[in-house]
ZATISE-86897 format. One line per field, with one value per residue (C-alpha): x, z, y. Coordinates in Angstrom, 3 decimals, always signed. Example, Ala and Ser with C-alpha at 12.3 -4.5 7.8 and 13.67 -1.06 7.14 Angstrom:
BEGIN
xx: +12.300_+13.670
zz: +7.800_+7.140
yy: -4.500_-1.060
END
This chain:
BEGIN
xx: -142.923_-143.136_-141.269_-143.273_-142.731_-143.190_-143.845_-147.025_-145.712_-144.531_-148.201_-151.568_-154.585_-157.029_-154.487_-153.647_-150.553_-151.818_-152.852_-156.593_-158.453_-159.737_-162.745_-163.480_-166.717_-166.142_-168.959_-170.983_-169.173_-171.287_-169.793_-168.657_-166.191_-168.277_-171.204_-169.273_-167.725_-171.481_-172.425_-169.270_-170.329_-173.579_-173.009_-169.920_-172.680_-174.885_-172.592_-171.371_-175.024_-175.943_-173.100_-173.929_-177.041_-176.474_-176.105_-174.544_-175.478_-176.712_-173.956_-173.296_-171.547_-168.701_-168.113_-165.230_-166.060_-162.752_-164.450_-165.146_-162.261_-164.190_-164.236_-166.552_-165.802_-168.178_-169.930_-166.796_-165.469_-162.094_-160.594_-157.587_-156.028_-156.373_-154.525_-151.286_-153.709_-154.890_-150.771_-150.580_-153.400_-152.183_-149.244_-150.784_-153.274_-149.924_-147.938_-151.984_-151.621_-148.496_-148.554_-152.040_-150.304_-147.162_-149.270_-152.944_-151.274_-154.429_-157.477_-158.372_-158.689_-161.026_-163.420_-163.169_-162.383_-165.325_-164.367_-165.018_-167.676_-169.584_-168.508_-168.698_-171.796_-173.839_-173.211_-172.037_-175.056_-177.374_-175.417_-176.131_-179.724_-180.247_-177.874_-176.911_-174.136_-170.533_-171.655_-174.557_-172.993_-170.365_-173.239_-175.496_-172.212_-171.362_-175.046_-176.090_-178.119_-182.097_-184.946_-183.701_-180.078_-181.154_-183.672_-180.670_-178.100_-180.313_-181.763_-178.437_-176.518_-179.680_-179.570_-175.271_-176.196_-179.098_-176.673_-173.673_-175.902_-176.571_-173.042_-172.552_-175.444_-173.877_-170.157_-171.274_-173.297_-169.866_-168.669_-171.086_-173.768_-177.292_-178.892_-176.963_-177.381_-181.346_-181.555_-179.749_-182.257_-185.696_-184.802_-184.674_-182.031_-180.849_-179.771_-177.529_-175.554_-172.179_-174.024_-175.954_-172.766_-170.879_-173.395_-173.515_-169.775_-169.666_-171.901_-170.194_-167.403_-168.670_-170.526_-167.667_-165.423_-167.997_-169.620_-166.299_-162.878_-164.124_-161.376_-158.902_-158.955_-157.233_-154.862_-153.554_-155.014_-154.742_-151.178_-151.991_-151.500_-148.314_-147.124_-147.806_-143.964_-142.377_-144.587_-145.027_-143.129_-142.635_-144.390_-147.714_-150.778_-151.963_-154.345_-152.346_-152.469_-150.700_-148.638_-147.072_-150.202_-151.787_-148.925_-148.953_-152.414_-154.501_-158.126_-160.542_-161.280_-163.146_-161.444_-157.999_-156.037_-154.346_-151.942_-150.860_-150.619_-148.662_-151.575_-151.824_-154.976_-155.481_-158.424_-157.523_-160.898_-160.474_-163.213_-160.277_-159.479_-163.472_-164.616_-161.368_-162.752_-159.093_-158.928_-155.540_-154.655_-154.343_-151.991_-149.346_-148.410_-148.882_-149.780_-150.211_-153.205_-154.946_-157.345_-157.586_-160.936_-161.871_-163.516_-161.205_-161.425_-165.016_-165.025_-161.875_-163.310_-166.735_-164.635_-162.869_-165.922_-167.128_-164.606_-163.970_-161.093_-159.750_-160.651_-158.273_-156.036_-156.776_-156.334_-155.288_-151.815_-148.483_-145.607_-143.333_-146.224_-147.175_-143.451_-142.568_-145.743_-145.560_-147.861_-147.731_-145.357_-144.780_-140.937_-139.081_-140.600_-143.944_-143.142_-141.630_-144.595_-146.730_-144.795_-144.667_-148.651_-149.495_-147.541_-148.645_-152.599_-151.886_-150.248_-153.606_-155.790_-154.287_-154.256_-158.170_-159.151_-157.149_-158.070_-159.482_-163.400_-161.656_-158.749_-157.940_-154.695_-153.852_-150.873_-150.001_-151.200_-148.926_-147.436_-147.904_-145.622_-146.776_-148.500_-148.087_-151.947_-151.470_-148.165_-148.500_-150.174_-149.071_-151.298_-150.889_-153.242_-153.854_-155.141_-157.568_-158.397_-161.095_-162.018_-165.192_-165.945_-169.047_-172.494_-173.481_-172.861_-171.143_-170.183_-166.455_-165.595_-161.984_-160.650_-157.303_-155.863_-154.460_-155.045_-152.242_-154.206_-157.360_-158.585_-161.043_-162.473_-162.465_-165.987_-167.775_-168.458_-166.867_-169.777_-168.867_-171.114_-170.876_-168.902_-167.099_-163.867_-163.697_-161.195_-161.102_-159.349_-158.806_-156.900_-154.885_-153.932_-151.206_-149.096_-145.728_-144.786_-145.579_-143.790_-140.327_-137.218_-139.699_-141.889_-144.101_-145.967_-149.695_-152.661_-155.925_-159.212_-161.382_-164.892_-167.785_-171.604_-169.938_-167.718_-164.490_-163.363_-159.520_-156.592_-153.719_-150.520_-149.132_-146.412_-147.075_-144.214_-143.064_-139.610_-136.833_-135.563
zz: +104.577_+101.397_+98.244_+96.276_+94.447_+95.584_+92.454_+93.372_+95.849_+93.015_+92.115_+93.784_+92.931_+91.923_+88.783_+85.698_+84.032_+81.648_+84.763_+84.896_+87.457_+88.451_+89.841_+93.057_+93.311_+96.749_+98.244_+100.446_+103.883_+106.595_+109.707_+113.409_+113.038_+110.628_+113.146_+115.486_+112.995_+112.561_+116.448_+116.701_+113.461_+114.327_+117.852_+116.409_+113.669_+116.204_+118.609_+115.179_+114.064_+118.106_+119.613_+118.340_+119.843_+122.949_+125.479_+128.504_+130.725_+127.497_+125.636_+122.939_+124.085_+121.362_+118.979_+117.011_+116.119_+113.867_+112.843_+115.860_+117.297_+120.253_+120.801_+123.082_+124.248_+126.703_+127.282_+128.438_+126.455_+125.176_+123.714_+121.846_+125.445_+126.031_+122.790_+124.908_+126.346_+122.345_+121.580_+124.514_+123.092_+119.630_+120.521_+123.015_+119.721_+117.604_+120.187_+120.502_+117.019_+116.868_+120.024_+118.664_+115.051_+116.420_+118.403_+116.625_+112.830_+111.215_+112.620_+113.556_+109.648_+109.518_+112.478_+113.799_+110.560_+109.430_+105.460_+106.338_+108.427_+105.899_+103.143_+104.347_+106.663_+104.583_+101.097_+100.071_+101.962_+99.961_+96.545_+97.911_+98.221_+94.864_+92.643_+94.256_+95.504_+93.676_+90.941_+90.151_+90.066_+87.537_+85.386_+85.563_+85.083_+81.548_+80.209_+77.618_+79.046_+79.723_+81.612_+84.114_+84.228_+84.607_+87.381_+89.737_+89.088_+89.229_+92.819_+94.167_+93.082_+94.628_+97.799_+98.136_+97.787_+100.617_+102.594_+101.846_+102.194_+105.835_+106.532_+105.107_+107.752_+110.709_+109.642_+109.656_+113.009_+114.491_+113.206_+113.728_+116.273_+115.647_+116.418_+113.363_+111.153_+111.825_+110.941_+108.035_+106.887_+107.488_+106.757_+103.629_+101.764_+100.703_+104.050_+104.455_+100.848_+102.528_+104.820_+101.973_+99.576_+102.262_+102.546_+98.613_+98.617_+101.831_+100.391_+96.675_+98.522_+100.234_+97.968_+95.378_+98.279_+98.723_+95.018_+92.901_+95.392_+97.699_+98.730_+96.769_+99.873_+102.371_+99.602_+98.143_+99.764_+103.191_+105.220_+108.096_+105.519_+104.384_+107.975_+108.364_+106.867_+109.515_+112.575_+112.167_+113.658_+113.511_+116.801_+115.458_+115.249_+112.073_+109.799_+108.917_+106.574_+108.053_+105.359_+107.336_+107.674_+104.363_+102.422_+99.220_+98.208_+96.327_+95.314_+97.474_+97.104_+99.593_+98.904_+99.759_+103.321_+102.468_+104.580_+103.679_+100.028_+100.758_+100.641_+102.841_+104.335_+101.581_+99.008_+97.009_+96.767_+96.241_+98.648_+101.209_+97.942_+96.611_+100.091_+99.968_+99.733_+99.018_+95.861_+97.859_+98.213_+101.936_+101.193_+99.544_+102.822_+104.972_+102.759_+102.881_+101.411_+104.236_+106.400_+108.729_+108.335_+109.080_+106.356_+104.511_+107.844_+108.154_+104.648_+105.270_+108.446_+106.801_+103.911_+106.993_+107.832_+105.056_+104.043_+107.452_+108.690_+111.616_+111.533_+111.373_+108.445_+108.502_+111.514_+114.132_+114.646_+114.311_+111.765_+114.555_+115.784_+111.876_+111.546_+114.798_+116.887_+119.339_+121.247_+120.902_+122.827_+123.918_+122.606_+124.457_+121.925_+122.841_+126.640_+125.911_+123.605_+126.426_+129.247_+127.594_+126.297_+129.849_+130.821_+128.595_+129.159_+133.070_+131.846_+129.742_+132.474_+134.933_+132.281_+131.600_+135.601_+136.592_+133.853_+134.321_+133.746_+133.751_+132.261_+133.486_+132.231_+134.099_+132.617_+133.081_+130.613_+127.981_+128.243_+131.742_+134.276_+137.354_+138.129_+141.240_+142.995_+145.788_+147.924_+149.151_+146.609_+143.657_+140.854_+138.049_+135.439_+134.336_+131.381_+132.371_+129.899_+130.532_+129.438_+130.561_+128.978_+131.351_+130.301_+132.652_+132.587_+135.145_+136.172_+137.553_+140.198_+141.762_+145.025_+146.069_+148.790_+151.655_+152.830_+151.872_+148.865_+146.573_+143.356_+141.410_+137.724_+135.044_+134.670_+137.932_+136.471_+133.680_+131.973_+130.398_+129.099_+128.651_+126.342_+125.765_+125.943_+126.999_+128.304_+130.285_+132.565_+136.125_+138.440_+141.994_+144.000_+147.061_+149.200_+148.396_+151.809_+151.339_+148.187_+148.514_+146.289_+143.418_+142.978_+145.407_+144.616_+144.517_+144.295_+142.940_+143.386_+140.634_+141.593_+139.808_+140.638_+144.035_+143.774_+143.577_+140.659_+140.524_+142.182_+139.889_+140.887_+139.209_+140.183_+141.481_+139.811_+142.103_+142.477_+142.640_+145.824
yy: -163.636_-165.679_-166.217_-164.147_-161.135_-157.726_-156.092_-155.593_-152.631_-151.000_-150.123_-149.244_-151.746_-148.920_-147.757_-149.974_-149.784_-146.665_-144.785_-144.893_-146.098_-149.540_-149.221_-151.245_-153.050_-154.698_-157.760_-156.842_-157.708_-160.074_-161.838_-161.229_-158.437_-156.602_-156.473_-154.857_-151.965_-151.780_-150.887_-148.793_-146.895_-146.344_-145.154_-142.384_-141.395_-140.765_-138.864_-137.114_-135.596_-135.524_-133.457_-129.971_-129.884_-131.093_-128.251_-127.871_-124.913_-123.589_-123.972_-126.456_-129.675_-128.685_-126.243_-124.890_-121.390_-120.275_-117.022_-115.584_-117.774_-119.238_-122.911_-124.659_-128.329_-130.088_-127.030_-125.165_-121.898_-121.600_-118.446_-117.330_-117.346_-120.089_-121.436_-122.970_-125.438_-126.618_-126.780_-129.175_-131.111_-131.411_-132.973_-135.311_-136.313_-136.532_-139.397_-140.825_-141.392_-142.595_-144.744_-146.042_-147.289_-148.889_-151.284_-151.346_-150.590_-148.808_-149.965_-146.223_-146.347_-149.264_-149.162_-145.301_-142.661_-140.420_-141.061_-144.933_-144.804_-142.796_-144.830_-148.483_-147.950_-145.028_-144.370_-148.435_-149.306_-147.222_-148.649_-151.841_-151.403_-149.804_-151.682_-154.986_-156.579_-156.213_-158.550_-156.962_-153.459_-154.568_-156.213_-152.785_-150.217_-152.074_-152.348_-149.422_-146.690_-147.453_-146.502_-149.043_-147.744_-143.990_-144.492_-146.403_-144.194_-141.091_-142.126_-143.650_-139.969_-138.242_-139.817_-139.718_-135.607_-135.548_-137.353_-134.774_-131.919_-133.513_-133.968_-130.507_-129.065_-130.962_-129.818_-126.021_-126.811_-127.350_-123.606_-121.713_-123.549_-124.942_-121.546_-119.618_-122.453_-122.831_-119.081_-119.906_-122.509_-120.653_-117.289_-115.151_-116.581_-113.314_-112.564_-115.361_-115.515_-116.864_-119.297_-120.984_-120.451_-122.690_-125.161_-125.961_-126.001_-128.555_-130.615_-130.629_-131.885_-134.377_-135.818_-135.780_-137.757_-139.688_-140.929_-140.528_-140.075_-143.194_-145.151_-142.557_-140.789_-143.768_-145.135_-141.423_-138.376_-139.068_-138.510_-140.864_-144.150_-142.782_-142.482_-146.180_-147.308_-145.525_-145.798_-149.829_-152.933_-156.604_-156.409_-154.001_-155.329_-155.869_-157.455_-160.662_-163.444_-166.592_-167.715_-170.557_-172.159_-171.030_-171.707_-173.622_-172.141_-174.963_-174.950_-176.849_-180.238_-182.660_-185.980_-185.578_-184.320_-180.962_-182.070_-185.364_-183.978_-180.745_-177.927_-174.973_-174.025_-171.559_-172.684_-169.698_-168.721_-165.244_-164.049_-161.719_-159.857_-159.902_-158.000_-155.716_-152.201_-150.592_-153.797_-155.072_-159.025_-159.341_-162.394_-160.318_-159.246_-156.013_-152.824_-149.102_-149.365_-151.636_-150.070_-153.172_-152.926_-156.721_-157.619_-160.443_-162.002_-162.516_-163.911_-166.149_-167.700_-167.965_-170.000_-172.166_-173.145_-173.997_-176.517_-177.529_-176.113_-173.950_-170.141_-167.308_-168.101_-164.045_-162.432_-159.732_-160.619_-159.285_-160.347_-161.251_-162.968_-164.973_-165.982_-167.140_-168.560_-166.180_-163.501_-160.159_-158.238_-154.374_-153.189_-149.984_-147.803_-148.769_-148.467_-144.676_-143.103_-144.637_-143.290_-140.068_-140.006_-140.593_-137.696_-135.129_-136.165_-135.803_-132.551_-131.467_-132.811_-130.358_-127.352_-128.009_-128.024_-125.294_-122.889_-119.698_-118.621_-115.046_-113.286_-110.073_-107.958_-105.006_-102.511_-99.366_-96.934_-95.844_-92.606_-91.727_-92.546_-90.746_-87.503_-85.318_-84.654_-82.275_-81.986_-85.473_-87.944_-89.161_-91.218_-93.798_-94.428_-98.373_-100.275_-103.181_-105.702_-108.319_-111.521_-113.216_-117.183_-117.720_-117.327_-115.013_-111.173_-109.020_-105.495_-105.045_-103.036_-102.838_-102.702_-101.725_-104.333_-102.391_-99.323_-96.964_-95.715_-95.610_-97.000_-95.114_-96.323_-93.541_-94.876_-95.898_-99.421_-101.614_-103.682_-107.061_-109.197_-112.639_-114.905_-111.072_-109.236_-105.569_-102.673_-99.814_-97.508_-96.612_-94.220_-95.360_-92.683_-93.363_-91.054_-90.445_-91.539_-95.331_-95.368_-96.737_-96.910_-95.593_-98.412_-100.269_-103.706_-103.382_-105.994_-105.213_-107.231_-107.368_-107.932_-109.328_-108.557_-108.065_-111.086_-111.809_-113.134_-112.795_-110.801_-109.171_-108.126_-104.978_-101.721_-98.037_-95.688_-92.672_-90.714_-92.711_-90.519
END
């Protein structure tokens, strides 16, 4: 890197030296890599405010219920049960992450983060329209209260709420569905205090992220920029200033050769740091609080351009890359989070095929160990607990495999409905003869609207001699 001092890590760009806050008016971005965070925002947004009411045989295409502690993704039900399987996902998402960083740095930040998406592509854009580009906004914040004044700020802080209280709708949609959250909206209000109590609170926070917190949230709140100093390499991918080619930085002008006088590419214009919606000087090197958002590079090439000269003085490249003229490359820490991300999504893969519509539990009912029917038959008594995640509801009836006994329910049929969990009791009655050494394996088919739906294994108690 250069000569230059790093003081300026000593202190975030957003606080002065008393502590209060510098408030970031960032230019409105334009160029190549800005239209394409625009397509890829636009299509998330849409799969965002989409994805709770699409259905999949009937069910929502995801949902996480934490109240009732039912979570539905792509339409398939997953229960408290079925927890092991959302530990094995976690820590797949955790090496994701970190594989993700150590090559692409933060560009999850910039181009695929909720907080940015909404704030770059929604709530800026509506600040935009109402007060202006940055200049503009800087000129109308310092000029005394009028009419003029009140009606912006009034309708900008009106809007940033409508849009909260949307995100705030769609947020609960993914609790507690589209059907609960409907009722919620047309019904007595009364009836749903805690529903519309949640909503106003959603949508408070939201809209106090969103209008005051802004880019607080990427350079301070959030954990994932922190991580950045530990997860990143020489070899990561970053948004990059080359230094060896910008280097000395001299303003523009027409009638000499950079070159031949000793100039960098660098005009030292300014515009990298006037787009900058963290308030960071790209040039200073690689920074926590960069969300690689692209937008110093659009206005750096658009500056190239302009005076003529080569594009990508700011660029996706790595450090290793900047200082020594060379392409990226993967390093052994790369090629092990891969191997092992790989492995753990095969792992999750298999987990999410091969799980069960049905859980069934069979135990042996406390208290009673066996029970003498008769001279020659002997019983247990069992504990059946049942889980069904279908849609569909079913009555269970169970069959003993084999035919050196009999299995008889304490009630003739065990209801369950669907998207339910429910218990009961049955009998199995076998002759002493066929028990051996005390205990004798037994399998019982559970049936479902006469259907099989699984087979459990469980153990018949009878004299040890």
């Amino acid at each position: 890197m250069t000569d230059q001092s790093e003081q300026f890590r000593d202190k975030l760009a957003t606080v002065n030296e008393k502590g209060k806050r510098i408030w970031i008016y960032p230019k409105k971005p334009k160029g190549a890599f800005f239209n394409r965070r625009k397509i890829t925002s636009y299509i998330l947004l849409l799969i965002l405010f989409g994805a709770p009411h699409v259905k999949i045989n009937g069910l929502p295409l995801v949902m996480f219920n934490v109240i009732e502690r039912k979570f539905i993704i792509f339409g398939k039900i997953f229960w408290p049960q079925d927890f092991f399987i959302f530990a094995v996902a976690m820590i797949t998402g955790i090496i994701f992450i970190t594989l993700f960083t150590i090559i692409f740095g933060r560009l999850f930040c910039g181009w695929v983060c909720p907080q940015t998406i909404f704030m770059e592509m929604v709530f800026r854009r509506v600040e935009y329209l109402i007060e202006g580009d940055y200049k503009q906004q800087q000129a109308l914040n310092k000029k005394p209260w009028d009419a003029g004044k009140i009606f912006k700020k009034s309708l900008k802080h009106g809007i940033f709420f409508g849009i909260s209280f949307l995100i705030a709708n769609t947020f609960l949609a993914y609790i507690i569905g589209p059907e609960k959250l409907w009722e919620i909206q047309t019904e007595n209000p009364m009836l749903h205090i805690r529903g519309l109590v949640s909503l106003l609170i959603f949508s408070l926070v939201f809209y106090g992220v969103f209008a005051f917190l802004r880019e607080q949230v990427c350079t301070t709140i959030c954990p994932y920029g922190r991580l950045q100093g530990v997860l990143l390499d020489s070899n990561s991918i970053i948004v990059a200033y080359d230094y060896v080619r910008g280097e000395s930085r001299a303003k523009f002008n027409k009638k000499e050769d950079r070159k031949a006088v000793g100039k960098g590419d660098c005009i030292d214009c300014g515009q990298c740091v006037d787009v900058c919606p963290t308030g960071i000087d790209i040039r200073n090197g690689t920074q926590l609080e960069c969300v690689n958002c692209t937008a110093c590079i659009d206005a750096c090439d658009f500056m190239m351009e302009k005076t003529g000269q080569e594009r990508g003085l700011i660029r996706l490249a790595s450090e290793e890359g900047i200082k020594n003229s060379t392409p990226l490359t993967w390093n052994k820490r790369t090629g092990f989070y891969t191997v092992v991300l790989i492995g753990l999504m095969i792992f999750l893969s298999i987990l999410i095929v091969t799980r069960k519509d049905f859980e069934t539990t069979v135990t042996r009912a406390k208290g009673v160990v066996q029970k003498s029917v008769g001279k020659n038959q002997l019983i247990n008594i069992y504990d059946i607990n049942l889980v069904n995640k279908t849609t569909d509801a079913y009555d269970i009836t169970l069959k003993l495999v084999g035919e050196y006994g009999k299995i008889d329910l304490v009630k003739n049929v065990i209801h369950l409905d669907e998207q339910s969990e429910t218990t009961g009791k049955f009998v199995v009655t076998m002759d002493k003869s066929k028990i051996k050494h005390g205990k004798n394996k037994i399998e019982i088919e559970v049936y479902g609207n006469g259907k099989l739906i699984e087979t459990k294994e469980t153990i018949f108690m009878g004299p040890l001699l």
